[in-house]
C-alpha positions in Angstrom: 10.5 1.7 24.9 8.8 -0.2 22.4 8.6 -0.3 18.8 5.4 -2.0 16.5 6.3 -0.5 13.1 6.2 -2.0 9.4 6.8 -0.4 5.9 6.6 -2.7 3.1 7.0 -1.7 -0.6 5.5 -4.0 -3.1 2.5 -5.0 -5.7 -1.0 -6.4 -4.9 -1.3 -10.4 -5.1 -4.8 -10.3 -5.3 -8.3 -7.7 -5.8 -8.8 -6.0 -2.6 -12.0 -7.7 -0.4 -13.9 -5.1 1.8 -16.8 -5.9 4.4 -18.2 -4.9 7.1 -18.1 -5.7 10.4 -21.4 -5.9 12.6 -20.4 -2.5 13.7 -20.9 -1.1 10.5 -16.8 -0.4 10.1 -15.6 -1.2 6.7 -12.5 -3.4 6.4 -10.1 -4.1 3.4 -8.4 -7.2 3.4 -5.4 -7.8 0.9 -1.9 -9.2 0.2 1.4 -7.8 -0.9 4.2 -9.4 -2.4 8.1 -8.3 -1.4 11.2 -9.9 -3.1 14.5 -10.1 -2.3 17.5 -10.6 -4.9 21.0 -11.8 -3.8 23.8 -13.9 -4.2 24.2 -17.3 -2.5 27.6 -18.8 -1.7 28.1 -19.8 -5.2 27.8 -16.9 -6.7 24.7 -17.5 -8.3 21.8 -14.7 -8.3 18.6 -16.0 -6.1 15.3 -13.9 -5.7 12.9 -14.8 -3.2 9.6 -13.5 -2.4 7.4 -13.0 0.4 3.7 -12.4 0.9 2.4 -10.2 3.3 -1.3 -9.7 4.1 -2.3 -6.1 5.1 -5.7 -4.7 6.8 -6.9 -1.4 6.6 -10.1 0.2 8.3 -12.5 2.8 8.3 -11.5 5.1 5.3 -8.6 3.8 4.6 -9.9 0.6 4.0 -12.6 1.8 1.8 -10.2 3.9 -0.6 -8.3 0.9 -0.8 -11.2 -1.3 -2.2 -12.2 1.7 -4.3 -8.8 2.5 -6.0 -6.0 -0.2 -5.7 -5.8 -3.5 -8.4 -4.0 -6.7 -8.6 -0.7 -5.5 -9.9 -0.6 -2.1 -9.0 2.5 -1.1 -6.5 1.7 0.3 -3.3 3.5 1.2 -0.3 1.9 0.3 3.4 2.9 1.7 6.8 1.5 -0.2 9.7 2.0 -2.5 12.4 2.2 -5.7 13.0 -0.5 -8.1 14.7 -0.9 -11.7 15.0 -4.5 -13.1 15.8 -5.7 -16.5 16.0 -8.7 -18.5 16.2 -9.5 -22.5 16.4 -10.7 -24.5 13.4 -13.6 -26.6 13.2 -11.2 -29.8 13.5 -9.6 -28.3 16.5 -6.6 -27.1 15.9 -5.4 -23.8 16.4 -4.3 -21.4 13.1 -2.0 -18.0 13.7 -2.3 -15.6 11.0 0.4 -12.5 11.2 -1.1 -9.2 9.5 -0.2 -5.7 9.1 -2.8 -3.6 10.1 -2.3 -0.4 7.5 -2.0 2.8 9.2 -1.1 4.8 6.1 -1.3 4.1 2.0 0.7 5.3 -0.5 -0.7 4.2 -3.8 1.7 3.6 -6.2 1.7 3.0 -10.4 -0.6 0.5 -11.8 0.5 -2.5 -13.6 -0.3 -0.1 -16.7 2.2 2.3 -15.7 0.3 5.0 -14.0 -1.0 6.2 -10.7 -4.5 6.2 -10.1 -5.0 10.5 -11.2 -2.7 9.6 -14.2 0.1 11.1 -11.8 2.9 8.4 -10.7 1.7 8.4 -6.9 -0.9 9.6 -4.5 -1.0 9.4 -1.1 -4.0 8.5 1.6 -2.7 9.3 5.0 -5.4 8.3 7.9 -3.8 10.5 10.6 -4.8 13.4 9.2 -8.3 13.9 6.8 -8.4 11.0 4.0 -8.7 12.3 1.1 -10.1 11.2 -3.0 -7.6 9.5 -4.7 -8.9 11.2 -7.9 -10.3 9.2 -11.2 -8.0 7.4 -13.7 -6.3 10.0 -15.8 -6.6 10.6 -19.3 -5.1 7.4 -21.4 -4.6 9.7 -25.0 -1.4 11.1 -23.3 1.7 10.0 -24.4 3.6 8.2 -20.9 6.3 10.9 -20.5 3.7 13.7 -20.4 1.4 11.4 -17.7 4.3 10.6 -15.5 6.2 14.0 -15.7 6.3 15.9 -12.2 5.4 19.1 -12.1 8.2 20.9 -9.3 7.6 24.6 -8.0 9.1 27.0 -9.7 9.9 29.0 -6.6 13.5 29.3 -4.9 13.0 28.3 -1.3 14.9 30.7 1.3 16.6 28.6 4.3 15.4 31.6 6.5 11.5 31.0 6.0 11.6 27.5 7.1 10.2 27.5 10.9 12.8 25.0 12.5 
């Protein structure tokens, strides 16, 4: 059995780019940054940071011109390809992307997400939906980022499994 899977939580480097390809399929191109905090052998606290450069197609790719920002936390599920190519000088150049299966937009460097709720999701296995429009900025934060739970008690007997 094999296993091609990635999930990496972290905040936009750069402005999405989308084009198209000759095809007519849109695709997104951006980059990520993780970081890492821990202690080294001295005791001293380190953080270190890597950059991870994500793809997304079709939809996906198009929402995520559309609605994410330098800054703005997302989270990426995907999997991880390498491709290569040959430069005009001859030598060859590796690049290692993930190639986004799902999004999970996250807040904005303002604090929000991008309905003015603190997430929203964009899922390409099943229908890809709106992310919404930016939410109204007269709120005070609490109010914008408060969830709203059901108010409904959930009996163990109605769930299917």
């Amino acid at each position: 059995m094999y296993l091609n899977k990635a999930y990496i939580i972290g905040n936009l480097t750069r402005d999405p780019e989308v084009k198209a390809l000759p095809s007519g399929v849109k695709v997104c191109n951006f980059s990520v940054a993780t970081s890492r905090t821990y202690k080294d052998k001295d005791g001293e606290r380190k953080e270190t940071s890597e950059f991870h450069n994500i793809v997304a197609f079709s939809k996906l790719g198009e929402l995520a011109g559309q609605y994410l920002k330098k800054g703005q936390q997302a989270l990426i599920e995907g999997r991880l390809q390498t491709r290569s190519w040959d430069t005009a000088a001859g030598e060859k150049r590796y690049r290692t992307e993930i190639i986004a299966d799902n999004i999970q937009f996250g807040f904005k460097a303002g604090g929000s997400g991008p309905s003015g709720a603190p997430s929203s999701a964009v899922n390409t296995s099943s229908k890809a939906t709106d992310a919404g429009k930016e939410g109204d900025t007269n709120q005070p934060p609490a109010e914008k980022d408060k969830i709203d739970y059901p108010q409904e008690e959930i009996n163990p007997d109605d769930i299917p499994f």
